[in-house]
C-alpha positions as CSV (number, residue, x, y, z in Angstrom):
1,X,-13.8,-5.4,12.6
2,X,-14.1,-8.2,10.3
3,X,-10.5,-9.2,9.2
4,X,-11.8,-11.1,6.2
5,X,-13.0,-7.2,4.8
6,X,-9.5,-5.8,5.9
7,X,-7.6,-8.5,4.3
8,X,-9.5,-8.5,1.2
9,X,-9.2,-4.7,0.9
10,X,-5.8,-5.2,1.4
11,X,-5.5,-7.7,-1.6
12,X,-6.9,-5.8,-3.6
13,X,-5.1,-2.4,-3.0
14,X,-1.4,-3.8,-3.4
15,X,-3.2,-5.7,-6.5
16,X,-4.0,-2.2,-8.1
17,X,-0.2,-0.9,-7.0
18,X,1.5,-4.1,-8.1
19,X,-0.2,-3.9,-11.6
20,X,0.9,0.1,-12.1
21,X,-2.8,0.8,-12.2
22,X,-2.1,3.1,-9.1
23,X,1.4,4.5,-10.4
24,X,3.1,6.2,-7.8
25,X,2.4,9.2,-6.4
26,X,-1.4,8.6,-7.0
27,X,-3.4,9.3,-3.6
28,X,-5.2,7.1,-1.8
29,X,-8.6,8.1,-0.7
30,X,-10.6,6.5,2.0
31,X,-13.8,6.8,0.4
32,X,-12.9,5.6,-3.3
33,X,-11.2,2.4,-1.9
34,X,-13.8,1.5,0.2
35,X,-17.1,2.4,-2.9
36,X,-14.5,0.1,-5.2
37,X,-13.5,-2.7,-3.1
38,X,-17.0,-2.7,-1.7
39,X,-16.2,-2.2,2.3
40,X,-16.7,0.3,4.5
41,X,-13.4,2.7,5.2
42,X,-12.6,0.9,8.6
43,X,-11.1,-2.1,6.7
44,X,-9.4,0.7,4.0
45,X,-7.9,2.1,6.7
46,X,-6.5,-1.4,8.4
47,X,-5.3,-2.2,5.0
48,X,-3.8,0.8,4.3
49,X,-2.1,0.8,7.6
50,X,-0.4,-2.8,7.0
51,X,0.3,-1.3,3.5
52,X,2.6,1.8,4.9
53,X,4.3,-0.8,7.3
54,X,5.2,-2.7,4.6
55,X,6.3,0.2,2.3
56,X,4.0,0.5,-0.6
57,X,2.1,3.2,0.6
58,X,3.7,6.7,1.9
59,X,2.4,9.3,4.0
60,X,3.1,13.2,2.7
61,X,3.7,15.6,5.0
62,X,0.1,16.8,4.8
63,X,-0.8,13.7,6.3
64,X,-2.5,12.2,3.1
65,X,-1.5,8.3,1.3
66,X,-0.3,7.7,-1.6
67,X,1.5,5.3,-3.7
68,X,5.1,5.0,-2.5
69,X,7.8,5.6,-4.8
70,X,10.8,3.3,-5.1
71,X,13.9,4.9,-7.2
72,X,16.6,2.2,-8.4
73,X,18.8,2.9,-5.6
74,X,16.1,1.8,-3.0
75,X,15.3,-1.4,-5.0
76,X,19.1,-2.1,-5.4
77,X,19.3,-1.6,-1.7
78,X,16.1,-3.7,-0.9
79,X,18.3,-6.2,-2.7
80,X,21.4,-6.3,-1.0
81,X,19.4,-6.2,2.2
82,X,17.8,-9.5,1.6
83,X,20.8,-10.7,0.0
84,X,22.3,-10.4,3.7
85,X,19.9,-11.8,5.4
86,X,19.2,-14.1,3.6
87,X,22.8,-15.5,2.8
């Protein structure tokens, strides 16, 4: 697999998440990712793998992605995680 395509894709996914254009909850199809960001769906799929490890994408119980949702009390946790951590 080219990891140039993977990371790419992979920019360009947690771009659309960062910016609210995919709000969460929105799904994450394969086959739209990969006609927008102009791969084939085996980097989608690498990127959205490293994107569920890292916690912006969720997996519903049906098996399919979407946009993760975050609720103040997991940011404020988040927070006083790194806070640890780092201190």
């Amino acid at each position: 697999m080219n990891h140039r395509s993977a990371d790419r894709a992979y920019a360009e996914i947690r771009g659309l998440i960062l910016s609210g254009e995919a709000p969460p909850g929105a799904p994450l199809r394969e086959e739209a990712l990969a006609a927008m960001v102009g791969v084939s769906r085996t980097p989608i799929r690498e990127a959205l793998r490293r994107l569920e490890s890292e916690y912006y994408v969720a997996r519903t119980p049906a098996g399919r992605l979407v946009v993760a949702h975050w609720d103040a009390d997991d940011v404020a946790e988040l927070f006083a995680m790194r806070a640890m951590l780092e201190g």
